[in-house]
C-alpha angles and dihedrals in degrees: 000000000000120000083195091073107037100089092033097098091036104130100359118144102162130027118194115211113215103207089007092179092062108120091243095036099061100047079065099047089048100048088052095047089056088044084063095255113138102248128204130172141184120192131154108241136043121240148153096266085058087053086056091051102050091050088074081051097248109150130241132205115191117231133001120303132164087226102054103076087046106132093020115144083200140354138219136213141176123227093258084059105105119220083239089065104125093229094057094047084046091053091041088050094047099041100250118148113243122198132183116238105256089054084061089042077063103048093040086053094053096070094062111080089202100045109168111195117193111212141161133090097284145029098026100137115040086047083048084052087045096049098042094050091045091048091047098044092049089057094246081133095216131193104224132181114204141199099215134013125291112207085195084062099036088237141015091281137057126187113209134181094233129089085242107115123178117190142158125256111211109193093198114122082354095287094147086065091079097071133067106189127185093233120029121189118206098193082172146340106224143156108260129131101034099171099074095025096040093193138031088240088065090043083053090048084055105060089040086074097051098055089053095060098058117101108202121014140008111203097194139180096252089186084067123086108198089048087057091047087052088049095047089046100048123108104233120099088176102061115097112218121214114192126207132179144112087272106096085237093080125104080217117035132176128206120191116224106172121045097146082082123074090228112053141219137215145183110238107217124183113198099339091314115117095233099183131314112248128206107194125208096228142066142281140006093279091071093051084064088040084055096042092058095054093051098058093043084053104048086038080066092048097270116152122245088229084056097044085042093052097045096049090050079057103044104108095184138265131278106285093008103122081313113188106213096183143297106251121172077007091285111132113230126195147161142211154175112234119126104154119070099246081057101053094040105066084040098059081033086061089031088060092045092060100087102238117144090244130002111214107205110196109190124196096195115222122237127336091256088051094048100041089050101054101032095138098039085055089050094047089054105045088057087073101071116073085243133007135202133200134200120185122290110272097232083208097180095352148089118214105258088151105061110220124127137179101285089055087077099029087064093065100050122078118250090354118149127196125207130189100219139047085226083058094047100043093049086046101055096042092052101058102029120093134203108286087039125122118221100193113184105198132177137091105254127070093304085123077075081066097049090045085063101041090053089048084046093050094033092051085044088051098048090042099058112115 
């Protein structure tokens, strides 16, 4: 546990949330509501996640505005909120201490004694969901915060009555070093957001540090190297590690037994022991490592592997995580998340294994730095699709000092073509796509807004046949 976040809530009546509707802001909100604290929020745009909010009866003012944090005990802020916010001048002119969102992840942590954090550069958020919904069906009554939403949760946060507490790690600007949690889970060590960490050497220092905070356990991918250099170089003799992968070395192994299906199986061994055998319920071989690493982090709490075996069978995914949206005019549309080149990767790898006639990948790229790093990555990967599509890059925190745009990395794939607009792309797709096809919208940035409209463009197409 932190001494840094003890005295943080002492004395704090009401916490006001800068950009509330964010999805890790919410969980938050949410969690110190039903902990009896007087929530308020402000935030620029409405969503389903505000909905959410003001059903607690927390109350949202939309936009930015120096009044609206009057009469705060705290206030809260996420890292895209800039330090000329009005609120946050407001806060800074009327003494009111202000903390990013990640310092409030940390204190938050703190309260629960069998915290479990889920790091590492893929694969965060669907582990985070696993291990949620096993946790939950095995009546462990968990709190979780979520980067995405659950639908077995209704939303991307649960608040439970345990001290059980899932939560996600981002390693981004070192926000996962303000929590020490009591299980930490290193799903792998990669290089991804270069322009704050520079090289992969500083990324490994880095979670070095975080294994060093836990207090308990460290359930680690023991098939990947770099996440076995942070856990030999951390400074903690009294963590136990617990390693999972598909190599025999590993306390947890998986070994797949059914790849003719599109969803796989696999037997769940435990030091040589067969635990239980496990069919999951979505796609590709990096769930099953997903799903091998929450079921090691489960058992690890005293889940069952008949528990752990029956949730995952259950687990239908999480929002923007290979997500199907429909099948209109018999044209399969989905959406995801990836936006680094070991991500989408293994997405357009499972897409292509589906079995679909042509599998339309659609790719929003992420950031100028993201996408001038790993050019050529990028081009490798989205070689793999029949067809691929590009929008512009979504600049996210940036401005574009490194001069590279869309048509830089069409231009060396082959066929690729690059639009400006969602309303291009969209036109453009379902024009040329047939039934048995798959549209897949990928990126980490706002490209579901594409999908939305290609479903409501086939949709339309499908209810207006004669």
């Amino acid at each position: 546990m932190s001494e840094n976040y003890e005295h943080l809530l002492d004395n704090v009546k009401r916490i006001h949330f800068v950009g509330i509707g964010g999805s890790g802001m919410c969980p938050l909100a949410e969690i110190l509501c039903q902990e009896g604290y007087e929530i308020t929020g402000s935030d620029t745009a409405e969503s389903d996640t505000l909905d959410r909010i003001r059903s607690y009866g927390i109350p949202v003012t939309m936009g930015h505005f120096a009044d609206t944090v009057i009469g705060a005990d705290l206030v809260v802020y996420t890292a895209a909120v800039k330090a000329d916010n009005p609120e946050l001048v407001s806060a800074k002119e009327h003494h009111i201490p202000a903390v990013e969102r990640c310092i409030m992840l940390g204190a938050v942590t703190d309260r629960y004694k069998k915290s479990v954090a889920v790091s590492g550069t893929h694969g965060k958020t669907t582990t985070t969901s696993m291990i949620t919904q096993i946790l939950a069906m095995s009546d462990f009554d968990p709190t979780a915060v979520i980067g995405a939403k659950l639908p077995f949760i209704g939303g991307n946060s649960r608040v439970g009555k345990s001290d059980y507490m899932v939560c996600e790690a981002c390693e981004y600007v070192d926000s996962f070093l303000h929590i020490y949690p009591a299980v930490s889970v290193i799903l792998n060590v990669d290089e991804d957001h270069l322009d704050y960490f520079g090289t992969l050497d500083r990324i490994k220092e880095s979670f070095t540090k975080f294994i060093s905070q836990t207090s308990s356990v460290v359930v680690i991918n023991g098939d990947d190297k770099n996440s076995m250099d942070c856990l030999n170089a951390a400074d903690n003799s009294s963590i136990k590690a617990v390693t999972f992968g598909f190599g025999e070395q590993n306390d947890f192994r998986a070994v797949i037994t059914d790849t003719a299906s599109v969803f796989d199986s696999f037997e769940l061994y435990h030091k040589g022991e067969l635990l239980t055998t496990i069919r999951l319920s979505v796609p590709g071989q990096f769930n099953v490592m997903n799903a091998l690493a929450a079921s090691a982090a489960t058992i690890t709490l005293g889940v069952s592997p008949e528990q752990v075996q029956k949730a995952l069978s259950a687990f239908k995914g999480a929002h923007r995580r290979f997500e199907i949206l429909g099948e209109p005019c018999g044209i399969t549309v989905a959406d995801d998340f990836a936006h680094h080149p070991t991500e989408l990767e293994a997405t357009l790898r499972t897409a292509m294994s589906m079995g679909y006639h042509q599998v339309w990948a659609v790719f929003q790229p992420h950031t100028f730095s993201r996408t001038y790093m790993f050019l050529d990555e990028f081009a490798r990967v989205l070689s793999i699709p029949d067809h691929a599509v590009l929008s512009e890059i979504l600049p996210v925190r940036e401005t574009n000092t490194y001069n590279i745009y869309a048509k830089d990395l069409a231009d060396k794939i082959d066929g690729c073509v690059w639009f400006r607009t969602f309303e291009e792309i969209t036109d453009y797709v379902t024009g040329k796509a047939q039934a048995g096809d798959l549209i897949l919208t990928i990126g980490g940035g706002n490209v579901y807004m594409c999908a939305n409209m290609i479903m409501k463009k086939l949709t339309d197409a499908e209810n207006n046949k004669p």
